[in-house]
C-alpha positions in Angstrom: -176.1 -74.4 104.6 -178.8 -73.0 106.1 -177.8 -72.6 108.9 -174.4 -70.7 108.2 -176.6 -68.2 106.0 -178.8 -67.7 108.5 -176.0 -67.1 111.0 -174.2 -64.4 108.6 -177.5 -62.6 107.9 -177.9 -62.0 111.6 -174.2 -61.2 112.6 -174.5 -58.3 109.3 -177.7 -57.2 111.0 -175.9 -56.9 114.4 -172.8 -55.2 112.9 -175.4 -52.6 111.3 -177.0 -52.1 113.9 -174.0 -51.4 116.1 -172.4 -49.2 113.3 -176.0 -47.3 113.8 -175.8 -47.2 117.3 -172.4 -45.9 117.6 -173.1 -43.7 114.4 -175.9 -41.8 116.4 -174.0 -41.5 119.8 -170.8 -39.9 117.6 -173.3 -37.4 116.6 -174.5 -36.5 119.7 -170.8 -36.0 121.2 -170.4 -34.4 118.1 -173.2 -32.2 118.8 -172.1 -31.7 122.4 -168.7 -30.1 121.1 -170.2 -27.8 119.2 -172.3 -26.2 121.8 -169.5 -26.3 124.1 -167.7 -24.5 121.3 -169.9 -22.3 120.8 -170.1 -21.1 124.6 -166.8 -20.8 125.6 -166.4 -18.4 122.6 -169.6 -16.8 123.4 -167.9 -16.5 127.0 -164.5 -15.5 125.3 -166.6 -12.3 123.3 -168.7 -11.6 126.3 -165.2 -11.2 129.0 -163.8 -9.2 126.1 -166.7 -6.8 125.9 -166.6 -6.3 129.5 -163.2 -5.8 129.6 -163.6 -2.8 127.1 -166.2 -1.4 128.7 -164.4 -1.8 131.9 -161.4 0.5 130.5 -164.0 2.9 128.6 -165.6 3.6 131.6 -162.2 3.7 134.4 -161.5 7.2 135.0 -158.0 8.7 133.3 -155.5 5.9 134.2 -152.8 8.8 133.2 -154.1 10.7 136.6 -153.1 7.6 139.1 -150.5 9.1 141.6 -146.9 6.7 141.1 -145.7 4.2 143.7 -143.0 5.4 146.1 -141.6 3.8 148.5 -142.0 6.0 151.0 -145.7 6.3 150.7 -145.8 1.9 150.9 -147.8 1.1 154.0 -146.7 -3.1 155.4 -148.8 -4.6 157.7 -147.8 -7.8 159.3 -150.0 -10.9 158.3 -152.6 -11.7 160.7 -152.4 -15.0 162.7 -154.0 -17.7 161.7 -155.0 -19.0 165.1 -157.1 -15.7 165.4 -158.8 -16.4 162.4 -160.5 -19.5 163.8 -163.3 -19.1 165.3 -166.7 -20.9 166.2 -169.4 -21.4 164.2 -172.2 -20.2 166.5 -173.9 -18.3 163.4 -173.6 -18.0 159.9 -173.0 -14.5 159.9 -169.9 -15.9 162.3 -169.4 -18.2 159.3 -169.6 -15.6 156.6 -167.2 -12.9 158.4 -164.0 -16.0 158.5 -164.9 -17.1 155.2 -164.5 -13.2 154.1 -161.7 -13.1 156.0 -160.1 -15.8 153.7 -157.0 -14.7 152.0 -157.6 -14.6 147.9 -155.0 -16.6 146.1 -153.7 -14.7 143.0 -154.0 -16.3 139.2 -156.9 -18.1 137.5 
């Protein structure tokens, strides 16, 4: 008898301590996703702010000449075996890195 009350006493002490222990690491992810929360809308303000500063400050959009077709300039795209080359220097390294081509989207 002693023995089984001694046994439940210890696995209700291990189950409250593991409710505890997961208790405080809910809270801590808990915690986490507020401050992640809280930065990507801080982030979210902050790109729009820019982004109305940006148009404040462009000059007269209404002034920009239209696209014609005859004033549309194509140039052929460059070959991609002339864009390797060696790696003798970084500023070698920088100028085929800028010459990258930038992929469109986010």
């Amino acid at each position: 008898m002693d023995g089984t009350l001694l046994g439940l006493i210890a696995a209700v002490a291990v189950l409250a301590g593991l409710t505890l222990h997961w208790q405080h690491r809910w809270t801590l992810s808990f915690r986490l996703l507020e401050a992640t929360r809280t930065q990507a809308h801080r982030l979210t303000e902050s790109t729009a702010v820019m982004e109305q500063h940006l148009l404040l400050r462009s000059q007269q959009p209404n002034r920009l000449v239209p696209t014609q077709v005859a004033n549309l300039v194509h140039l052929d795209r460059p070959d991609p075996g002339a864009l390797q080359t060696s790696a003798s220097s970084p500023m070698t390294s920088l100028r085929a890195l800028g010459n990258q081509p930038i992929r469109a989207g986010y």
